[in-house]
C-alpha positions as CSV (number, residue, x, y, z in Angstrom):
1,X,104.0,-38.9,-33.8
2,X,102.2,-42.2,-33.9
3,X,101.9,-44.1,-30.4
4,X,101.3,-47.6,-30.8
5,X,100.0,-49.4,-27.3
6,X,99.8,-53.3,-27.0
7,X,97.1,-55.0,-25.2
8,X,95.7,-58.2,-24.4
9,X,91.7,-59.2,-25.5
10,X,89.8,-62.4,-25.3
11,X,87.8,-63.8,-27.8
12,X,86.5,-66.0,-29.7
13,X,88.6,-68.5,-31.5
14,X,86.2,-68.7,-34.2
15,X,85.8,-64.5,-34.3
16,X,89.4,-64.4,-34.4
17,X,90.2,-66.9,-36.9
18,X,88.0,-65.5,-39.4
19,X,89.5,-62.5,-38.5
20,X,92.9,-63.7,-39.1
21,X,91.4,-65.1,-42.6
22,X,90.2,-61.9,-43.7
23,X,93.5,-60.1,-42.7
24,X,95.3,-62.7,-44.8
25,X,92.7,-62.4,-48.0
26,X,92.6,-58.8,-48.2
27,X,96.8,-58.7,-47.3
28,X,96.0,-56.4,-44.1
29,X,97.3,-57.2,-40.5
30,X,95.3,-58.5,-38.1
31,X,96.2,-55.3,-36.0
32,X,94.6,-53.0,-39.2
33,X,91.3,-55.3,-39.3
34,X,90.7,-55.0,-35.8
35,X,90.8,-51.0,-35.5
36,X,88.5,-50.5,-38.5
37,X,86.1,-52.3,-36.5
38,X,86.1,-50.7,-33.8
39,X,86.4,-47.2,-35.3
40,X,82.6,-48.5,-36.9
41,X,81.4,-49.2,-34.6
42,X,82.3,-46.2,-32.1
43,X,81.3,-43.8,-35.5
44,X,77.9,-45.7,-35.6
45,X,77.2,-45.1,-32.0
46,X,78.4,-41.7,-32.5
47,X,75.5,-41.1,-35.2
48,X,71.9,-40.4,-33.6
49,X,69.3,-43.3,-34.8
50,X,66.3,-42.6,-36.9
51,X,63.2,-42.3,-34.5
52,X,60.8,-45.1,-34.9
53,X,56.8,-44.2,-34.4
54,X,55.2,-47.4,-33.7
55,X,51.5,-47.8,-33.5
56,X,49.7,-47.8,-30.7
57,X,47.0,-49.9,-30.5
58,X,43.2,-49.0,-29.1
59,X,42.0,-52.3,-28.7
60,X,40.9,-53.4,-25.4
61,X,42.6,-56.7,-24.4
62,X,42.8,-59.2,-21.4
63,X,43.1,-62.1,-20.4
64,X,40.4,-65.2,-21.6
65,X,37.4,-66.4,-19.6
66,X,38.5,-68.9,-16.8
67,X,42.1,-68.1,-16.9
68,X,43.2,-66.1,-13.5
69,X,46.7,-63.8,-13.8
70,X,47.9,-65.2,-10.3
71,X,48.0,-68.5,-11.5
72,X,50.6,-69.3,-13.9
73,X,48.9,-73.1,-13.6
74,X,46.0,-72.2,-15.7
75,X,48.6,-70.5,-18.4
76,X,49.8,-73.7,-19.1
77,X,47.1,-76.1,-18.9
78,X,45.9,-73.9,-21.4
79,X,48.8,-74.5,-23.7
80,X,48.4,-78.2,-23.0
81,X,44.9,-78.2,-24.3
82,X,46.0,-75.9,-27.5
83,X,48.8,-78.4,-27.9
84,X,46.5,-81.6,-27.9
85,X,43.9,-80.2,-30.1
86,X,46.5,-79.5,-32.4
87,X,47.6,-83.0,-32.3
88,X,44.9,-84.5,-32.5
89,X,43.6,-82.3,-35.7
90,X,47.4,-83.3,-37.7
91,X,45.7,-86.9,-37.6
């Protein structure tokens, strides 16, 4: 016995009208387009993801001479140097 419930979604006008284009091209109903997409994406979730090892580097880091963490300032004013040498060297 097949039990059919209707319901109510917002979305995108331009989601669903290439979803209603895709119905039409392929002669499915908008109804049939919508379910396979969510029965993907629930089965993808369902399957575990591959593990990822990413390497972990050894090199020691931190920040350059002059340039103090509290002080967001000294961040940008060196971006605003980088930024005009640049400029300067495109001349």
């Amino acid at each position: 016995m097949l039990i059919c419930m209707r319901t109510t979604i917002q979305m995108d006008p331009h989601l669903l009208k290439a979803a209603k284009k895709y119905a039409a091209e392929h002669r499915r109903t908008l109804t049939s387009v919508i379910e396979d997409a969510i029965r993907e994406v629930l089965a993808r979730a369902k399957s575990p993801r591959p593990s990822i090892n990413l390497p972990i580097s050894k090199v020691g880091g931190g920040f350059q001479p002059g340039i103090d963490p509290r002080r967001m300032a000294d961040f940008y004013e060196l971006e605003d140097l980088e930024y005009v040498e640049r400029w300067r060297g495109s001349r």
